[in-house]
C-alpha positions in Angstrom: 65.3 -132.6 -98.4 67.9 -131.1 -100.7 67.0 -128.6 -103.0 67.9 -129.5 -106.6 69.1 -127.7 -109.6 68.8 -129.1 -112.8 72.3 -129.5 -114.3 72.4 -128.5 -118.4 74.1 -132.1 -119.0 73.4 -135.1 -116.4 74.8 -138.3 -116.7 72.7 -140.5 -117.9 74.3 -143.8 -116.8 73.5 -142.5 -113.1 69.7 -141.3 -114.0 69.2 -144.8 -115.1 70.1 -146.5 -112.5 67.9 -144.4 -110.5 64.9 -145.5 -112.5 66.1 -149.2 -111.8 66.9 -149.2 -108.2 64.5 -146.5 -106.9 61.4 -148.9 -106.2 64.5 -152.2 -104.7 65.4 -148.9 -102.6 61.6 -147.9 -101.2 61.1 -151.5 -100.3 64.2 -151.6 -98.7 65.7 -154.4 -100.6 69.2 -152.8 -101.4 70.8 -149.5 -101.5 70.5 -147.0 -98.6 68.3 -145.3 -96.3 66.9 -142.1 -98.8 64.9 -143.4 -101.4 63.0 -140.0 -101.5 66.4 -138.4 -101.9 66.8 -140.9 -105.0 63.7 -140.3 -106.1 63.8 -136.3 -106.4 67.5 -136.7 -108.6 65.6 -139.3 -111.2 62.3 -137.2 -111.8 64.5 -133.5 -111.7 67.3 -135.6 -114.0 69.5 -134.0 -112.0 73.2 -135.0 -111.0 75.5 -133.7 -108.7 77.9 -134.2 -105.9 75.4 -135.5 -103.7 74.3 -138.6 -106.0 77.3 -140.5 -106.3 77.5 -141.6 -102.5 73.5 -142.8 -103.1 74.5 -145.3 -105.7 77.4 -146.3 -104.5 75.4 -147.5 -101.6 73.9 -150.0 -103.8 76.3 -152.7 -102.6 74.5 -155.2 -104.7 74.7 -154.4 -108.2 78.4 -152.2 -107.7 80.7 -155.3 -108.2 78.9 -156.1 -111.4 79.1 -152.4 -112.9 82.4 -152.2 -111.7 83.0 -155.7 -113.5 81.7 -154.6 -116.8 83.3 -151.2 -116.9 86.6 -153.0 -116.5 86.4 -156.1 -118.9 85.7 -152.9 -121.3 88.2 -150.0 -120.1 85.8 -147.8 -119.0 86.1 -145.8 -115.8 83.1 -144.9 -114.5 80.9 -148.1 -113.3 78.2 -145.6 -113.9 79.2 -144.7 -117.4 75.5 -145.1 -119.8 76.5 -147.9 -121.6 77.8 -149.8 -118.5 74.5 -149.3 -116.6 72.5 -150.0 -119.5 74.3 -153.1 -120.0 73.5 -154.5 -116.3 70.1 -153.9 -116.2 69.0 -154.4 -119.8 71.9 -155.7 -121.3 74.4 -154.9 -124.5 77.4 -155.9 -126.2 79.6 -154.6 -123.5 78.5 -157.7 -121.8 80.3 -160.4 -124.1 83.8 -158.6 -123.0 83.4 -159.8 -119.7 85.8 -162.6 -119.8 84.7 -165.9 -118.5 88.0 -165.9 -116.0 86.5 -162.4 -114.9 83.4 -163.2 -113.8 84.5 -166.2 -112.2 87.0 -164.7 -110.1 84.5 -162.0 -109.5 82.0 -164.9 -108.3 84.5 -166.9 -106.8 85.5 -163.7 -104.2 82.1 -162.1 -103.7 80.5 -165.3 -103.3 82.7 -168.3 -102.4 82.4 -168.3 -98.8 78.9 -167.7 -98.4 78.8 -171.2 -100.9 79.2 -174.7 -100.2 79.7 -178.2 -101.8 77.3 -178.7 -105.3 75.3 -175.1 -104.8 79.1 -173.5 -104.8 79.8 -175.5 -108.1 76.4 -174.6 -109.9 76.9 -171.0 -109.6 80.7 -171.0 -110.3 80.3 -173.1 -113.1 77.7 -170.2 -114.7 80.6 -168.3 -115.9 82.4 -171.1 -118.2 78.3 -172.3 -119.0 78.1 -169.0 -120.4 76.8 -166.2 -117.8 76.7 -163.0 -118.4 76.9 -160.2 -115.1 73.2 -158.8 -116.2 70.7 -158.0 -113.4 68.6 -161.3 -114.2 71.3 -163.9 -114.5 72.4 -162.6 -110.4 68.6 -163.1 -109.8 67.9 -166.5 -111.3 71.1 -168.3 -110.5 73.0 -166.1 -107.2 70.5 -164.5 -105.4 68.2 -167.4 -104.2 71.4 -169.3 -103.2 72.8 -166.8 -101.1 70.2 -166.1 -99.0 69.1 -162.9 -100.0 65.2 -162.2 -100.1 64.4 -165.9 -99.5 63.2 -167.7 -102.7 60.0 -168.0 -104.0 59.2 -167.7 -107.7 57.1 -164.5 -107.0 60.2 -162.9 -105.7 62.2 -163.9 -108.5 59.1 -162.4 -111.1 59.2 -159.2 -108.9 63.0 -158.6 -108.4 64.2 -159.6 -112.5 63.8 -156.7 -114.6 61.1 -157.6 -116.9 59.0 -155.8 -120.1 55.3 -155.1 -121.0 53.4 -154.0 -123.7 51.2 -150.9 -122.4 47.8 -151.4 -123.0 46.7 -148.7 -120.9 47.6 -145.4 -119.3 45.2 -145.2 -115.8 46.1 -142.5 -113.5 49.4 -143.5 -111.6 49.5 -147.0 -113.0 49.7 -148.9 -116.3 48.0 -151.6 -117.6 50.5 -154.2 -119.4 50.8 -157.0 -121.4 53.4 -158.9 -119.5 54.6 -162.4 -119.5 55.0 -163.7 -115.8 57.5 -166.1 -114.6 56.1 -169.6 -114.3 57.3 -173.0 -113.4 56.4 -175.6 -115.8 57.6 -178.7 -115.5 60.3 -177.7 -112.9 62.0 -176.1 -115.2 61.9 -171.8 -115.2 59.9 -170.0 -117.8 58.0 -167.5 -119.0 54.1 -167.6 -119.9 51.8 -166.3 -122.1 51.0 -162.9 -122.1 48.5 -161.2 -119.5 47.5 -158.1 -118.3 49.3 -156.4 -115.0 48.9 -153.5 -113.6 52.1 -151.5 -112.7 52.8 -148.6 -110.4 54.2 -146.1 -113.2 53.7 -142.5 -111.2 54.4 -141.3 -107.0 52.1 -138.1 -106.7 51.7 -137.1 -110.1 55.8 -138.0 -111.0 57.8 -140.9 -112.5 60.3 -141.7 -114.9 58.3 -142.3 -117.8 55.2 -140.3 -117.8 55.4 -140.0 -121.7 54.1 -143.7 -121.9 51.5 -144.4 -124.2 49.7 -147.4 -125.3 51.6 -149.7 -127.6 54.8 -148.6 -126.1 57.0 -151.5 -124.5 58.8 -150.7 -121.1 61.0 -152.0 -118.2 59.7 -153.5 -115.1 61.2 -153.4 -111.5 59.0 -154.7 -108.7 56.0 -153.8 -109.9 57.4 -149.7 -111.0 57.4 -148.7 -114.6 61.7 -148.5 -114.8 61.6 -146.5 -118.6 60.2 -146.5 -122.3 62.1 -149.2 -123.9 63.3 -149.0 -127.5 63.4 -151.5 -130.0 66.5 -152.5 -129.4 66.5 -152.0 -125.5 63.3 -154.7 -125.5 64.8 -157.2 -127.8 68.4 -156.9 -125.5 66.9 -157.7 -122.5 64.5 -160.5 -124.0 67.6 -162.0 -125.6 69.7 -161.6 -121.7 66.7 -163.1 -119.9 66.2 -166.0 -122.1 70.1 -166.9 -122.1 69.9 -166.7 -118.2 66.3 -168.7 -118.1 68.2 -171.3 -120.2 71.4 -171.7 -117.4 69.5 -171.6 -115.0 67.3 -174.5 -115.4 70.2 -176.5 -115.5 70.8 -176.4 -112.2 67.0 -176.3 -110.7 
């Protein structure tokens, strides 16, 4: 274990994406091999030379930061706004050209594609697709093989919202709306109470959370408090995604 010291002004973008892609990490669904590691920089909101090669081991989400910091001449794939825009979702997302993520699509994805399925998901990007977290799980991941396909995986792996209800120990109860087929179409049902993982022994990333507050899932781990604006971003980017994506089901 590495010993940390708290740094006066962390990034932000990187703390983020810890809070994001810690619990992926502990299930070992992407990123590498030291989710503890991870862990310790997120609760210490620490950064330092030893963070950077943790992220960039998250092969997954990379091209799509990358994507977005270029379409908006920014430098750092793990700049705040560029993070925040992948997992939640922001303006930075409508200057991702539609040729961009195409080409971006076409070259991550185009081999591993065949026949209609290649079409469908190349087709997103003139259809109106964004490079947000959800759109890659509703329309790419299924179709590429990765963590088989089953609407609970989809519900688990899109980052999705809750109203706290309650503050028990290490977990939250939330008001959440589940991912539900209806119809054969995708989409999202009433409200119902879940209980989320929000604390490891005694420490998480929003410990301040207090009933009435809204925050960001991630299989099944309380991400962060969400603000108004965060919440309505990524219910506006998960509804535009729901919409594409059930017209290709």
């Amino acid at each position: 274990m590495i010993e940390l010291q708290p740094q006066a002004a962390p990034l932000a973008g990187s703390l983020r994406f810890i809070r994001y892609g810690f619990m992926p990490n502990q299930l070992r669904y992407c990123g590498g091999d030291d989710h503890r590691t991870l862990f310790e920089y997120g609760v210490h909101n620490v950064v330092d030379g030893g963070l950077d090669p943790l992220l960039r081991a998250f092969t997954g989400a990379l091209p799509y930061l990358r994507l977005i910091a270029s379409a908006n001449a920014i430098a750092d794939p793990f700049d705040a706004r560029v993070v925040e825009a992948y997992w939640i979702g922001n303006d930075l997302l409508d200057h991702v050209e539609v040729r961009q993520l195409y080409d971006a699509l076409l070259e991550r994805f185009g081999a591993q594609l065949q026949g209609r399925t290649r079409d469908w998901v190349l087709g997103k990007a003139p259809a109106g697709a964004r490079p947000h977290h959800n759109f890659h799980v509703f329309d790419v991941h299924s179709r590429v093989g990765e963590l088989g396909h089953s609407l609970h995986t989809m519900d688990q792996c899109r980052v999705s919202w809750g109203q706290v209800t309650e503050v028990d120990g290490a977990e939250l109860v939330v008001a959440r709306r589940p991912l539900t087929l209806r119809e054969g179409k995708l989409t999202l049902g009433a409200a119902e109470p879940a209980r989320v993982l929000r604390q490891i022994e005694g420490r998480g990333f929003a410990d301040a959370a207090a009933p009435g507050d809204w925050v960001s899932l991630h299989w099944g781990w309380v991400c962060e408090v969400l603000t108004p604006r965060q919440q309505a971003n990524l219910v506006h980017y998960t509804d535009d995604h729901l919409r594409l994506a059930n017209q290709t089901l």
